[in-house]
MDAnalysis code that builds the backbone (N, CA, C; Angstrom):
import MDAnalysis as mda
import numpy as np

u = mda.Universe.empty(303, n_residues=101, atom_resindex=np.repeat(np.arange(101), 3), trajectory=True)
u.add_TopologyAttr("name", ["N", "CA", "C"] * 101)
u.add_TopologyAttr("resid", np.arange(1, 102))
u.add_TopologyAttr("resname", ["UNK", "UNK", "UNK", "UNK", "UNK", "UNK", "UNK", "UNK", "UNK", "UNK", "UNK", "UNK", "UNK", "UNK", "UNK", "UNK", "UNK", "UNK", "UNK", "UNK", "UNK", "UNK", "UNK", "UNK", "UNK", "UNK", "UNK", "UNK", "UNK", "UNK", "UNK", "UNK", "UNK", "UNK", "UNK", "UNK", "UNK", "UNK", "UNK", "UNK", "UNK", "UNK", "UNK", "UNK", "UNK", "UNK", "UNK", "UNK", "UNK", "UNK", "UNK", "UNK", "UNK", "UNK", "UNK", "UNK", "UNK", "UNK", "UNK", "UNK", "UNK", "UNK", "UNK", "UNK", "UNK", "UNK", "UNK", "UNK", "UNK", "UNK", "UNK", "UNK", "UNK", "UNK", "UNK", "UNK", "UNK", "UNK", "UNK", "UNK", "UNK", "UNK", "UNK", "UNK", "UNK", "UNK", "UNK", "UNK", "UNK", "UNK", "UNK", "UNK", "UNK", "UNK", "UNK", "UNK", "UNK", "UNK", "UNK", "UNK", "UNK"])
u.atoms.positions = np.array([
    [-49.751, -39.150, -53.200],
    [-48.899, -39.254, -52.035],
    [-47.440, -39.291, -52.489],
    [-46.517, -38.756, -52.348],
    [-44.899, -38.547, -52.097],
    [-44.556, -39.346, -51.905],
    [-43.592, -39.985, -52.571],
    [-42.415, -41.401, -52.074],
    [-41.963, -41.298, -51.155],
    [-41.508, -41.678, -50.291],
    [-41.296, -41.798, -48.986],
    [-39.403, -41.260, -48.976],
    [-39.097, -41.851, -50.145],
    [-37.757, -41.376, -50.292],
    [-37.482, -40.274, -50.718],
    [-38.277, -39.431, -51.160],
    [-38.361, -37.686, -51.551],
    [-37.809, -36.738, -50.315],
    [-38.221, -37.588, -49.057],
    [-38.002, -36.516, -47.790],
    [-36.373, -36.970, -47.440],
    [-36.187, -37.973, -48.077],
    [-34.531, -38.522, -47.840],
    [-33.431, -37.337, -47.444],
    [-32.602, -37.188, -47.086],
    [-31.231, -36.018, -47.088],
    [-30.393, -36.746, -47.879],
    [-30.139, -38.394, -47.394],
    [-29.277, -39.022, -48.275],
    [-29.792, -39.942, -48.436],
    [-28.996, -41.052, -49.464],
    [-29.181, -42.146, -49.687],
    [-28.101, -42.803, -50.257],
    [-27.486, -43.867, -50.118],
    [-26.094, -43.809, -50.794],
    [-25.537, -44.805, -49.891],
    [-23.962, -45.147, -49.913],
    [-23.014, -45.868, -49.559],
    [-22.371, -45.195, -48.600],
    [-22.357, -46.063, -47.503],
    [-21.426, -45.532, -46.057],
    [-20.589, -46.543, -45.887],
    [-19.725, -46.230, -44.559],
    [-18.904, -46.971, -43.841],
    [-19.104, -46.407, -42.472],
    [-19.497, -47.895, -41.805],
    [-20.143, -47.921, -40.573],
    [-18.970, -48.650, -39.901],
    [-17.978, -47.623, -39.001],
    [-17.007, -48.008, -37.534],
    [-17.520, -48.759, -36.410],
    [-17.248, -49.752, -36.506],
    [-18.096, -50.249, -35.191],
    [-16.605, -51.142, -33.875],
    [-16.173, -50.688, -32.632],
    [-15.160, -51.386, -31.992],
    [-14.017, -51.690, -33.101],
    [-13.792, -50.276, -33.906],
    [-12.408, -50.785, -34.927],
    [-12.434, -51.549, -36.207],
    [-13.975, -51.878, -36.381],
    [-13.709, -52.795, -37.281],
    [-15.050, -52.046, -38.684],
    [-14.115, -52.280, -39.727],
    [-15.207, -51.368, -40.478],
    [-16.550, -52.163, -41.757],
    [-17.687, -51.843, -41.759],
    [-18.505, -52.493, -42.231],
    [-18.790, -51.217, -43.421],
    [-19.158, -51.845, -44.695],
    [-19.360, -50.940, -45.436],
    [-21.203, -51.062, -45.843],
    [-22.009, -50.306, -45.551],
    [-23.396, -50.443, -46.031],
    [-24.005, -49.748, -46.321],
    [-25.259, -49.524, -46.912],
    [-26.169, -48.764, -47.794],
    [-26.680, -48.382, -46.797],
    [-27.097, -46.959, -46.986],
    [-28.296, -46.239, -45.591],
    [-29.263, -45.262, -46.635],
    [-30.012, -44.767, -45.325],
    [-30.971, -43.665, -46.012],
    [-30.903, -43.023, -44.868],
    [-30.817, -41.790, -44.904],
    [-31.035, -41.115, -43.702],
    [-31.624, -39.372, -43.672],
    [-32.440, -39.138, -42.631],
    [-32.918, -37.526, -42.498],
    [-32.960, -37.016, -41.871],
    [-32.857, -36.105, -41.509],
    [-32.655, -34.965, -40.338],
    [-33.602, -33.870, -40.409],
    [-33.507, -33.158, -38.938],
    [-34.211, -31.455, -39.179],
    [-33.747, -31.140, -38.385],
    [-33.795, -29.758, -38.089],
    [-33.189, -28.951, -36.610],
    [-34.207, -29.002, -35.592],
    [-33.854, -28.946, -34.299],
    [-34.929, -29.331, -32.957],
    [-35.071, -27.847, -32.368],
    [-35.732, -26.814, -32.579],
    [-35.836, -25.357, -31.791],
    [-35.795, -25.690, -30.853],
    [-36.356, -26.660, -29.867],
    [-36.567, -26.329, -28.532],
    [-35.241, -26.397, -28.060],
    [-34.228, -27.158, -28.584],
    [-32.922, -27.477, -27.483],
    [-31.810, -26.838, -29.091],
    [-32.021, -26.581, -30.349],
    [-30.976, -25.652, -31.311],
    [-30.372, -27.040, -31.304],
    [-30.922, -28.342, -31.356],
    [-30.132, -29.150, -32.434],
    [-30.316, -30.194, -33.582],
    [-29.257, -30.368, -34.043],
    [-29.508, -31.023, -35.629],
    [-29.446, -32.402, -34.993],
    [-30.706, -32.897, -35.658],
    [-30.932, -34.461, -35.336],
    [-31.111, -34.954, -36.633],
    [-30.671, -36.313, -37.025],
    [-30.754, -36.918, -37.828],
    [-30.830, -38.340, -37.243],
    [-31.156, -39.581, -38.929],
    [-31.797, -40.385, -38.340],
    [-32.221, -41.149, -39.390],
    [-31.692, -42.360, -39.573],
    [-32.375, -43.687, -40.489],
    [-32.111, -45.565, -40.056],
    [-31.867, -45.711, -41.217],
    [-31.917, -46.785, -41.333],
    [-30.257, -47.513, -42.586],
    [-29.849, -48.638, -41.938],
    [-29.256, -49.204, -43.076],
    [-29.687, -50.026, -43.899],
    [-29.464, -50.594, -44.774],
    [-30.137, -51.442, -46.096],
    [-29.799, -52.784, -45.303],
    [-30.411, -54.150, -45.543],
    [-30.462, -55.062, -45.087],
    [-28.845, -55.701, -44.590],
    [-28.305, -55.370, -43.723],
    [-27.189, -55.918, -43.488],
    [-26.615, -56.675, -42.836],
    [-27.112, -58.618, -43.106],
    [-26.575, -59.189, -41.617],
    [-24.976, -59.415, -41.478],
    [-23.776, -58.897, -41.747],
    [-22.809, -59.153, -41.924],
    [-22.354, -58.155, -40.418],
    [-23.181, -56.755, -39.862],
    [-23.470, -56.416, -38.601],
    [-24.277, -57.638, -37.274],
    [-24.893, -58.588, -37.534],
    [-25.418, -58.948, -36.417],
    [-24.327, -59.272, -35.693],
    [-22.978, -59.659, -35.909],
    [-22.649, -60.907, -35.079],
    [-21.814, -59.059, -34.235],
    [-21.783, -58.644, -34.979],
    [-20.862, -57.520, -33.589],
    [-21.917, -56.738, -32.857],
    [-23.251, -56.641, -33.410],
    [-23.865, -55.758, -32.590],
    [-25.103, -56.965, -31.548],
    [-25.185, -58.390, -31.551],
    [-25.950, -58.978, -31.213],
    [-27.264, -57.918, -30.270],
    [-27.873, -57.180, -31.330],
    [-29.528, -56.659, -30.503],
    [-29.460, -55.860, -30.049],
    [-28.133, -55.320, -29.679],
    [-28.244, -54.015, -28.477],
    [-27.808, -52.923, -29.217],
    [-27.651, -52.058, -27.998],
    [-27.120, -50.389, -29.268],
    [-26.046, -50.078, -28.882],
    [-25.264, -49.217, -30.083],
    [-23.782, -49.659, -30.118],
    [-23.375, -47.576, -30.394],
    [-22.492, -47.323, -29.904],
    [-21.801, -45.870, -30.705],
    [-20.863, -46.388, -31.839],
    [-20.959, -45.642, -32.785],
    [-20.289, -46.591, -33.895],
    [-19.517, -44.725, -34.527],
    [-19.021, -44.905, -35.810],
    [-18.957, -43.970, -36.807],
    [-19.415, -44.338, -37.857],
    [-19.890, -43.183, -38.162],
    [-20.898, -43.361, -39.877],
    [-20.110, -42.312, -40.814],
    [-19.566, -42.855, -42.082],
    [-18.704, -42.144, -42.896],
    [-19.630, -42.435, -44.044],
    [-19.613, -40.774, -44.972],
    [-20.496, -41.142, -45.978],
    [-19.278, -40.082, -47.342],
    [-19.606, -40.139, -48.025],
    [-18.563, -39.422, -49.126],
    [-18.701, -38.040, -48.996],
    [-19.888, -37.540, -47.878],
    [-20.170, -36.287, -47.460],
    [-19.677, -35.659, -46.230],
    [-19.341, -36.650, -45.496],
    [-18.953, -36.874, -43.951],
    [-18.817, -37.220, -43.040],
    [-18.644, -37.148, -42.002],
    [-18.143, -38.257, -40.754],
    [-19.207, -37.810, -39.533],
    [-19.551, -38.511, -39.517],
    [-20.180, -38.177, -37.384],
    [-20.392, -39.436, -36.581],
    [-20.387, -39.182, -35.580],
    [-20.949, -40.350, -34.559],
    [-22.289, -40.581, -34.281],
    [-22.688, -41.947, -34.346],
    [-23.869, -42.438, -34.290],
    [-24.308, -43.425, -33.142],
    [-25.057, -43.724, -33.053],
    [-25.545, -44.696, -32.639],
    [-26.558, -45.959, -33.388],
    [-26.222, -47.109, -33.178],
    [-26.499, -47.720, -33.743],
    [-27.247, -48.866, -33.267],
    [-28.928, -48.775, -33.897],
    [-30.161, -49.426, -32.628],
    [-30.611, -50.861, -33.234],
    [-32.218, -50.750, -32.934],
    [-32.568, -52.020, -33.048],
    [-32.630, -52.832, -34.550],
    [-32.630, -53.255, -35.019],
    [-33.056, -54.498, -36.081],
    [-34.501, -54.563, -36.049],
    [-34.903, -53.944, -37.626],
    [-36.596, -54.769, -37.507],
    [-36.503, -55.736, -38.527],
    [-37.846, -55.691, -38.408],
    [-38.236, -56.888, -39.084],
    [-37.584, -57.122, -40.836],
    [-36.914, -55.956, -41.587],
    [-36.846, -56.166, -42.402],
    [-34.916, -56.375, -42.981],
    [-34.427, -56.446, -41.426],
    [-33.186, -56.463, -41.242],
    [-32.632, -55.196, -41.318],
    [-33.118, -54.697, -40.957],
    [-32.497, -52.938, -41.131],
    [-31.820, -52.385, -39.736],
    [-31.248, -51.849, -39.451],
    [-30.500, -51.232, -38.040],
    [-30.726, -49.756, -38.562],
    [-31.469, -49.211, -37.484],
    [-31.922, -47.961, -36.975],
    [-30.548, -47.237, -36.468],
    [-30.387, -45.896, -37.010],
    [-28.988, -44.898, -37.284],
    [-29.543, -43.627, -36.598],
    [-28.740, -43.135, -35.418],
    [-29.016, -41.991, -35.279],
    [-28.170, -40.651, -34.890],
    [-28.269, -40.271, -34.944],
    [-26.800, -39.041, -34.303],
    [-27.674, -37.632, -33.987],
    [-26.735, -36.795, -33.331],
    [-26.981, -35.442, -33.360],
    [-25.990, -34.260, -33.403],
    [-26.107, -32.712, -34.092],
    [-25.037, -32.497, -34.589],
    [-24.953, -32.040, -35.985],
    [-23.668, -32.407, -36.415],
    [-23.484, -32.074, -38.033],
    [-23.737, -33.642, -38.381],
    [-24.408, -33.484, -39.398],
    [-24.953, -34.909, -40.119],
    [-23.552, -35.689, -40.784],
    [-23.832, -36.802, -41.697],
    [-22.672, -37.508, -42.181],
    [-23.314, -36.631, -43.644],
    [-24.290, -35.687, -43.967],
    [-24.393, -35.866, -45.149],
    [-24.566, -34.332, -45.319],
    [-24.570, -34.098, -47.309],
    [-24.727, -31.982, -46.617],
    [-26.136, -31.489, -46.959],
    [-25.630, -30.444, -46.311],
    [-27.227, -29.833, -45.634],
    [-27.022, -28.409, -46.526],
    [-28.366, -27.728, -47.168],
    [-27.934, -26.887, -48.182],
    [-27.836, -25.939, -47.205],
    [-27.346, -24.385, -47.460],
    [-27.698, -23.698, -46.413],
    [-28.071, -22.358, -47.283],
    [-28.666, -21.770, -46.867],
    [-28.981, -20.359, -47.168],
    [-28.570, -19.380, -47.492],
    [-27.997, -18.943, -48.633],
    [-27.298, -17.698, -49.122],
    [-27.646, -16.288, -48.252],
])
């Protein structure tokens, strides 16, 4: 079976915008293109970060996600169990995407 992190796009150090104020944290994140509607969805998780609870208390937030690859807007969801906040956007990713000669 495949590591789970093999299907990764990224993995690495971001900076997560949230109401102006900037949080810097570890993510993983992946994407694919959606045929039915022609768009790029992407989509993870951040590394354990409670230094986010007190601005996002539980709910979901539009934030910016900056990665050394790129910038996009996200949204930013629930908390599980392992302290992680669920990342999602659609679009051009924060990270690069190879493309096809």
């Amino acid at each position: 079976m495949a590591d789970s992190h093999e299907r990764s796009d990224y993995i690495g150090p971001a900076r997560l915008t949230i109401d102006g104020r900037d949080f810097d944290v570890d993510i993983e994140l992946r994407g694919f293109f959606q045929p039915i509607d022609g768009l790029y969805r992407w989509y993870g998780r951040t590394r354990p970060a409670p230094q986010l609870s007190e601005v996002l208390r539980g709910g979901r937030t539009k934030a910016t996600l900056k990665t050394p690859c790129g910038e996009s807007s996200t949204t930013v969801g629930d908390l599980d169990f392992w302290g992680r906040y669920r990342l999602e956007g659609t679009g051009r990713p924060p990270f690069h995407l190879p493309t096809s000669a």
